[in-house]
Backbone bond lengths (Angstrom), bond angles and torsions (degrees), N, CA, C in turn:
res aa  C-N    CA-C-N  psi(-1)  N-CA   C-N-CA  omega(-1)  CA-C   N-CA-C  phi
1 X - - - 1.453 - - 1.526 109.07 -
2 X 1.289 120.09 138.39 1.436 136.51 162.98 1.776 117.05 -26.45
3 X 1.259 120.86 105.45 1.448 98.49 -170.05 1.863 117.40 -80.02
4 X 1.506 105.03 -10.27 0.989 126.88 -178.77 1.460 120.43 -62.78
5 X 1.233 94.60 -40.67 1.814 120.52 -164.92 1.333 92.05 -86.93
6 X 1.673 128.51 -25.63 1.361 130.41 -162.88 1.793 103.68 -93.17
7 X 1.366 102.27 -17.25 1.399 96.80 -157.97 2.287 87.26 -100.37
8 X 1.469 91.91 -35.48 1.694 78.04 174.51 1.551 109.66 -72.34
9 X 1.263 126.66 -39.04 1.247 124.66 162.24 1.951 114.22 -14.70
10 X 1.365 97.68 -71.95 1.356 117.07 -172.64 1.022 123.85 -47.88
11 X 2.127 111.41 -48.74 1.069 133.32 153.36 1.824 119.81 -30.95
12 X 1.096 107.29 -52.82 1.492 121.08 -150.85 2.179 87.62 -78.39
13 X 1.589 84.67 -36.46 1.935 81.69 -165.63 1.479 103.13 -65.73
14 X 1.416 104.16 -30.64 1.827 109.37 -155.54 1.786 84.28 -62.34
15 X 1.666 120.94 -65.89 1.205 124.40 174.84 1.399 134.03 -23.61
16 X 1.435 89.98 -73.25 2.000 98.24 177.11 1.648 116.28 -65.38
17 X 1.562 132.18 -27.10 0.829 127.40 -141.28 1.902 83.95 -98.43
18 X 1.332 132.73 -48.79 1.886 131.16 -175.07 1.140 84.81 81.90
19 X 1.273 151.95 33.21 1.508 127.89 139.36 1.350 134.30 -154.60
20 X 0.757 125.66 -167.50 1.640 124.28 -175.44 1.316 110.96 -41.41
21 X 1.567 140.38 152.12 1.562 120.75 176.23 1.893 78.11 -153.28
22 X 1.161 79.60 133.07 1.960 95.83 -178.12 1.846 95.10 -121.63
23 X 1.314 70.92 158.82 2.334 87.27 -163.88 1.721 82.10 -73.07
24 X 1.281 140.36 -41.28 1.558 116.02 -160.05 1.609 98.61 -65.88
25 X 1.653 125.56 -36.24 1.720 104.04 165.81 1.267 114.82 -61.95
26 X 1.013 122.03 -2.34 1.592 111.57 -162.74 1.645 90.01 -103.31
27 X 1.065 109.35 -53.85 1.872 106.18 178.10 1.412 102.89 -42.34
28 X 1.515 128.76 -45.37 1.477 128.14 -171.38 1.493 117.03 -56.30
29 X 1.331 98.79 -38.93 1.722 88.76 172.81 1.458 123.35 -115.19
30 X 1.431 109.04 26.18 1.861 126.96 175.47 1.172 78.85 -149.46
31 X 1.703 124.60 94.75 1.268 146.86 163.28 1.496 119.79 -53.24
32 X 2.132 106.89 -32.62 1.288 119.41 -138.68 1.553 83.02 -122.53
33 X 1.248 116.26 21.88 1.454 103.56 169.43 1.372 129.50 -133.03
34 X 1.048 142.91 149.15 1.593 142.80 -178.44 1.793 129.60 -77.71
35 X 1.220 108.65 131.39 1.686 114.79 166.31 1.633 107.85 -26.19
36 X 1.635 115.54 -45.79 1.641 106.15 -170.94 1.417 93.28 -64.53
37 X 1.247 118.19 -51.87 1.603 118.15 -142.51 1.997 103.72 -63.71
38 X 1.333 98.17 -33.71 1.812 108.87 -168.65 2.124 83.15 -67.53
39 X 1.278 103.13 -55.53 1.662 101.93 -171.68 1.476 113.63 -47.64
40 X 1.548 112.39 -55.91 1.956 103.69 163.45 1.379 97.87 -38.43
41 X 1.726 129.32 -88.75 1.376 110.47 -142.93 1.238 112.66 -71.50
42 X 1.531 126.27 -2.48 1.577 89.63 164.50 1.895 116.57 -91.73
43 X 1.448 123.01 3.46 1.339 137.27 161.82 1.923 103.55 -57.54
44 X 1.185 102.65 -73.50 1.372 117.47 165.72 1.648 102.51 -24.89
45 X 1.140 117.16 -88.07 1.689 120.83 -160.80 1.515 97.99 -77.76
46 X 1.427 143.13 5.23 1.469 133.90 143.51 1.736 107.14 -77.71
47 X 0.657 142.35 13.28 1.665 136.66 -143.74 1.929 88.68 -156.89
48 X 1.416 114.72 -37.39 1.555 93.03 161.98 1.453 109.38 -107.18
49 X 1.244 154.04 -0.44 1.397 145.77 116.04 1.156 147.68 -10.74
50 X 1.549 88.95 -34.86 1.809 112.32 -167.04 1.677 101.51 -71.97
51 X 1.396 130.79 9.47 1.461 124.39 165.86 1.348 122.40 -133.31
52 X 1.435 96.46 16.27 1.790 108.85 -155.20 1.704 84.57 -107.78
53 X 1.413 124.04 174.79 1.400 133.96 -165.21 2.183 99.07 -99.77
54 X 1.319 97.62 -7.30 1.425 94.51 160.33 1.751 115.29 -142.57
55 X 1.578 84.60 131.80 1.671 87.47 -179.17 1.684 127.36 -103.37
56 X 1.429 131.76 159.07 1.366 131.35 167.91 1.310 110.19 -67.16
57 X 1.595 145.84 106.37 1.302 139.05 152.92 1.182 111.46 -93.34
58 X 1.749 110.71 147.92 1.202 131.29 164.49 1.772 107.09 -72.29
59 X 1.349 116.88 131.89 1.391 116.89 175.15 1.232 116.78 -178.97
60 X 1.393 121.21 125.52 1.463 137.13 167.52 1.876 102.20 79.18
61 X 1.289 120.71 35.18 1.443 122.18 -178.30 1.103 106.73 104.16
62 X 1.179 135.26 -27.61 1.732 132.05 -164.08 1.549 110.36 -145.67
63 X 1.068 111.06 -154.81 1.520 122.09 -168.08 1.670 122.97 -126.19
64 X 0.925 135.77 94.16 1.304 130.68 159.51 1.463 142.33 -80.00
65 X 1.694 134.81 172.79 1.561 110.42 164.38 1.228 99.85 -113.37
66 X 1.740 110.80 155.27 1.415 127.41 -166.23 1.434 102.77 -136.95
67 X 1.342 109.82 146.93 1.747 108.64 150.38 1.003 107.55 -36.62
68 X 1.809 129.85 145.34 1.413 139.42 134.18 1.825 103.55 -61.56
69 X 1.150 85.59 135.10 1.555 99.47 -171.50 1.298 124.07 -72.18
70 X 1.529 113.82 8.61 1.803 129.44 178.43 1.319 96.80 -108.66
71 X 1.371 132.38 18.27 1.400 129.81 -176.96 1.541 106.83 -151.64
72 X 1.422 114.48 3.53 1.758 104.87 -155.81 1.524 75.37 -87.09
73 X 1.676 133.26 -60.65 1.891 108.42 -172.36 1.133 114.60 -27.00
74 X 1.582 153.81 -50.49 1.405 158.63 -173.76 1.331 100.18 -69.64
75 X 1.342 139.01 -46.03 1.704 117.93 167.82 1.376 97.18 -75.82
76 X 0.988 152.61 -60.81 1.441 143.34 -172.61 2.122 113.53 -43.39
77 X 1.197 109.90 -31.62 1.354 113.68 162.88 1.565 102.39 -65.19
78 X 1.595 95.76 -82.61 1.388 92.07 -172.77 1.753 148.77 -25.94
79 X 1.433 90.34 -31.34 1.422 111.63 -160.18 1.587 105.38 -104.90
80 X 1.129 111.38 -16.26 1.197 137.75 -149.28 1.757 115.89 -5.97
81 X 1.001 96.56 115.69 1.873 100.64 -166.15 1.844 110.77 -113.33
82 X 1.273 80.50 157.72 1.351 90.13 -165.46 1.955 112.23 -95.21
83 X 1.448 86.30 102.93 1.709 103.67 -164.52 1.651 102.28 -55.61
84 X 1.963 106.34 123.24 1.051 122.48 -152.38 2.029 78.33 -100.88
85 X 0.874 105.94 115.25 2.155 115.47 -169.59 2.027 89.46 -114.61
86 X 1.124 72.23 130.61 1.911 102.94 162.88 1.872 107.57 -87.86
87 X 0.628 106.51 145.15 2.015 113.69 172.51 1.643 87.38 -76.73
88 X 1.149 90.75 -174.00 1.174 106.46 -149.90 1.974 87.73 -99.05
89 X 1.600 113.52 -47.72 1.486 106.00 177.39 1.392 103.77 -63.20
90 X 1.734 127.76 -42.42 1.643 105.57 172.17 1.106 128.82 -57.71
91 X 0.976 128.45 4.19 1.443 119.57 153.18 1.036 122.91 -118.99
92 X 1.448 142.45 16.37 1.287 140.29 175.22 1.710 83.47 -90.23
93 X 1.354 122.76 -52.39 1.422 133.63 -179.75 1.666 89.88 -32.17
94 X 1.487 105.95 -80.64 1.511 113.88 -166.83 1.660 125.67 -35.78
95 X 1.212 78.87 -33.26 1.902 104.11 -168.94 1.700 95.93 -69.94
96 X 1.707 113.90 -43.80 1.521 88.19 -170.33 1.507 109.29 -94.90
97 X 1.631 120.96 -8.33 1.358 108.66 162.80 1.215 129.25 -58.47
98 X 1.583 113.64 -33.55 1.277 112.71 170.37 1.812 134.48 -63.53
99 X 1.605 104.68 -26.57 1.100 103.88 176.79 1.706 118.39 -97.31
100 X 1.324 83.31 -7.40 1.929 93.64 -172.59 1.394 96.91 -106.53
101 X 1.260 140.23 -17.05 1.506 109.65 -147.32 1.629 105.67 -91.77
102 X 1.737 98.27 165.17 1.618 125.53 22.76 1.353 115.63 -79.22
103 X 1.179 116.17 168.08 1.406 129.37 -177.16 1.470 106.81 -132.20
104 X 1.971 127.08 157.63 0.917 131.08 177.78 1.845 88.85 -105.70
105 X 1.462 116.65 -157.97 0.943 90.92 -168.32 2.194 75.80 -116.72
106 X 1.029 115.18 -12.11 0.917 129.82 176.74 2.196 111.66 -58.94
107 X 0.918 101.57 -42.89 1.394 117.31 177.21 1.878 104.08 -82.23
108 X 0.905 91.54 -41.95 1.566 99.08 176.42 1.700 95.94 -58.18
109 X 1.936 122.93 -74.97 1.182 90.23 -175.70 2.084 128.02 -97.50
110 X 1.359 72.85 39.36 2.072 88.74 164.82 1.820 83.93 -76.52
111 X 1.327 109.25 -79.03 2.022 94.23 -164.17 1.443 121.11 -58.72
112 X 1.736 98.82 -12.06 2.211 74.73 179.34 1.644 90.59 -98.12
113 X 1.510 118.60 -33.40 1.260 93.41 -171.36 1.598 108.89 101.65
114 X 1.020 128.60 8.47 1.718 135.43 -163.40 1.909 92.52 -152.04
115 X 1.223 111.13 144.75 1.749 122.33 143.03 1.339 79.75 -20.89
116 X 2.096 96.45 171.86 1.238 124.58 164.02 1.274 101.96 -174.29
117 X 1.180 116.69 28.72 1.817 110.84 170.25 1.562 98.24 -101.39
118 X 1.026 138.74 53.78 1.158 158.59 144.55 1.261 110.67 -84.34
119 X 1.590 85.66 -88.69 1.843 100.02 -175.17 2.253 103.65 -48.54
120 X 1.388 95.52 -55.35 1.168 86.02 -173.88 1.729 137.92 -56.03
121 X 1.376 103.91 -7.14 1.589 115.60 177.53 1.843 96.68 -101.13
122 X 1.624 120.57 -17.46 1.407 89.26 -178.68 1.416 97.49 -85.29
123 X 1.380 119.76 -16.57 1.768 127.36 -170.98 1.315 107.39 -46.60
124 X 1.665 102.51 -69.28 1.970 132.79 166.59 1.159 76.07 -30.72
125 X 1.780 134.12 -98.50 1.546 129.24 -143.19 1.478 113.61 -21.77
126 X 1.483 105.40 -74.23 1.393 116.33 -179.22 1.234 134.02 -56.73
127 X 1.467 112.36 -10.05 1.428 122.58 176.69 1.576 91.95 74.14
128 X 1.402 130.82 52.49 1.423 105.03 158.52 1.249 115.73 -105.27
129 X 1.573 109.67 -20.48 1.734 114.97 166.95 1.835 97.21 -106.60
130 X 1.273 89.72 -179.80 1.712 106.98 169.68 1.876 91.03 -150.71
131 X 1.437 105.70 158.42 1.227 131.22 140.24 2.012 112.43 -49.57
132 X 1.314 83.60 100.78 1.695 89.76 174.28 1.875 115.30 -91.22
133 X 1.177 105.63 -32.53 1.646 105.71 169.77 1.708 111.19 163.41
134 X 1.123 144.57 -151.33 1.220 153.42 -135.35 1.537 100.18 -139.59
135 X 1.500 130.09 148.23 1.498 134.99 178.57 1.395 88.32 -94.58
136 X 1.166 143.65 174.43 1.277 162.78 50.73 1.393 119.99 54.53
137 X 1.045 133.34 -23.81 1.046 128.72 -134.39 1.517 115.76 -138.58
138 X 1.503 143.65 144.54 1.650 135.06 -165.23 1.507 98.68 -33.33
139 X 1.230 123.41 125.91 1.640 125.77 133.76 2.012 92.88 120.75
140 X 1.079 106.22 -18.96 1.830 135.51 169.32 1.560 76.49 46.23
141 X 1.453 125.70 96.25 1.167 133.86 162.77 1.628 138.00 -96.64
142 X 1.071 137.43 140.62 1.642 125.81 -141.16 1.480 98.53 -60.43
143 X 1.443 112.78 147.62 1.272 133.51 138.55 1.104 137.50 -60.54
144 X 1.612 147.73 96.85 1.462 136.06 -166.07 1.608 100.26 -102.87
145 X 1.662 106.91 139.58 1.742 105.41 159.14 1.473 100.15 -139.97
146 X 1.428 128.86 174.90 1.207 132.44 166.06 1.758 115.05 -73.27
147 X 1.276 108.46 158.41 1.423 124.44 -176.26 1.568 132.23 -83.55
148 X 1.264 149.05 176.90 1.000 131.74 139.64 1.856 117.23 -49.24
149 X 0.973 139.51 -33.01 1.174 162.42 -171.90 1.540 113.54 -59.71
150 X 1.331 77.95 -18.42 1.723 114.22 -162.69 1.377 100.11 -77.44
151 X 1.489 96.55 -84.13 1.484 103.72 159.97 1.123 155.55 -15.38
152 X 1.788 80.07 -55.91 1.790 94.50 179.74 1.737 112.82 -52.41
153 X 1.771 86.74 -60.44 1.488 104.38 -166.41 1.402 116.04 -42.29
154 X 1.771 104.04 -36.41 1.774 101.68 -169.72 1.571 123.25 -94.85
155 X 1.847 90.29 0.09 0.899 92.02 176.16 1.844 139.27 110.06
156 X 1.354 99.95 -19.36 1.394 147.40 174.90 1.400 99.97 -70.15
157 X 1.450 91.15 132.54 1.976 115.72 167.10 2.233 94.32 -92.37
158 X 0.968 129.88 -12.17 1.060 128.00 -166.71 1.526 115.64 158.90
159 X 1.664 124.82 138.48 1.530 134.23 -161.22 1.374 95.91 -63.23
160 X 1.658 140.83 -7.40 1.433 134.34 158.53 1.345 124.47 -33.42
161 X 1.619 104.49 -27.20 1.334 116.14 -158.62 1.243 107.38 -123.52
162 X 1.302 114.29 31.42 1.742 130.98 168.55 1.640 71.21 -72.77
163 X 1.465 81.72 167.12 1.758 112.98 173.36 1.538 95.67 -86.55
164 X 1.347 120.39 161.83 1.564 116.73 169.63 1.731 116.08 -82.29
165 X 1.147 105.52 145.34 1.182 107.47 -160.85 2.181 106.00 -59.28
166 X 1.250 100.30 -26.11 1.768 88.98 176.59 1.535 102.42 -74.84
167 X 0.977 138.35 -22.78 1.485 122.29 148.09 1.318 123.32 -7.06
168 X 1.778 100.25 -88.57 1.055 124.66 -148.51 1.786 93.65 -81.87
169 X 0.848 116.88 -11.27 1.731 129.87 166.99 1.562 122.65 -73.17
170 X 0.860 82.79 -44.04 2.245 93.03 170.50 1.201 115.42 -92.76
171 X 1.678 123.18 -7.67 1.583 130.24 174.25 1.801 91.67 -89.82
172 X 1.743 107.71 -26.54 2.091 90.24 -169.54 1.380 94.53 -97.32
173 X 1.119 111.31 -5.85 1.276 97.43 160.48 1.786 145.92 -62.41
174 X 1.461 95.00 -57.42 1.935 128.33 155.58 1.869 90.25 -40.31
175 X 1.196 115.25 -72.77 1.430 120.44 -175.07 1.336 123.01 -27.45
């Protein structure tokens, strides 16, 4: 196959499609081609991006295009969007599913100490957690973890790349 035709191909999907695009969709409809070969061209089109005002990131399993981040204030004027804000308990919620989970919802509010089916149904809303499965345990009560969705939004190729939690401990601290 044409690698040319494969790489505008890619181009055109990363564009039209606004979201994540992982090589196993891409194998589905280029039957005759390989995981390495999709990984060159998206190396390739990160590597001619890398000076242009939008770049290829790796994130949440696959690849998307993003503002370069010395230009995203000027689409953020331009476009001007309406900042989608978490409360302040949805994301403390969010914050410990991500580093703890799974989570019950019960353990969730053992550390804040408050309800949390609040936070946790606007979480569900947004798709930033899902129901991951059932504990073990009398009453087999839901499991919560974060999503691909998850990812996307924060930005993350994978929760490896949470900050470490004494980080974010010596920043609430200063706070």
């Amino acid at each position: 196959m044409d690698l040319d035709l494969l790489k505008k191909a890619l181009e055109a999907i990363l564009l039209a499609s606004g979201k994540v695009v992982k090589i196993e969709d891409l194998a589905r409809i280029f039957p005759e081609t390989s995981p390495s070969l999709w990984e060159g061209l998206f190396e390739t089109l990160q590597k001619e991006y890398e000076s242009r005002g939008i770049q290829i990131q790796k994130v949440a399993g696959g690849y998307r295009m993003a503002t370069a981040p010395e230009v995203r204030d000027y689409v953020r004027a331009f476009l001007k969007p309406k900042p989608q804000r978490l409360s302040r308990a949805a994301l403390e919620t969010l914050a410990l599913i991500a580093y703890y989970q799974p989570l019950t919802r019960a353990e969730i509010e053992k550390w804040r100490g408050v309800d949390v089916s609040g936070s946790l149904r606007i979480l569900l809303d947004k798709e930033l957690i899902k129901v991951v499965g059932r504990k073990a345990v009398p009453g087999r009560p839901l499991l919560y973890g974060t999503t691909q969705k998850f990812l996307e939004v924060f930005g993350l190729a994978s929760l490896e790349e949470l900050p470490p939690l004494e980080e974010l401990q010596k920043l609430a601290g200063q706070g």
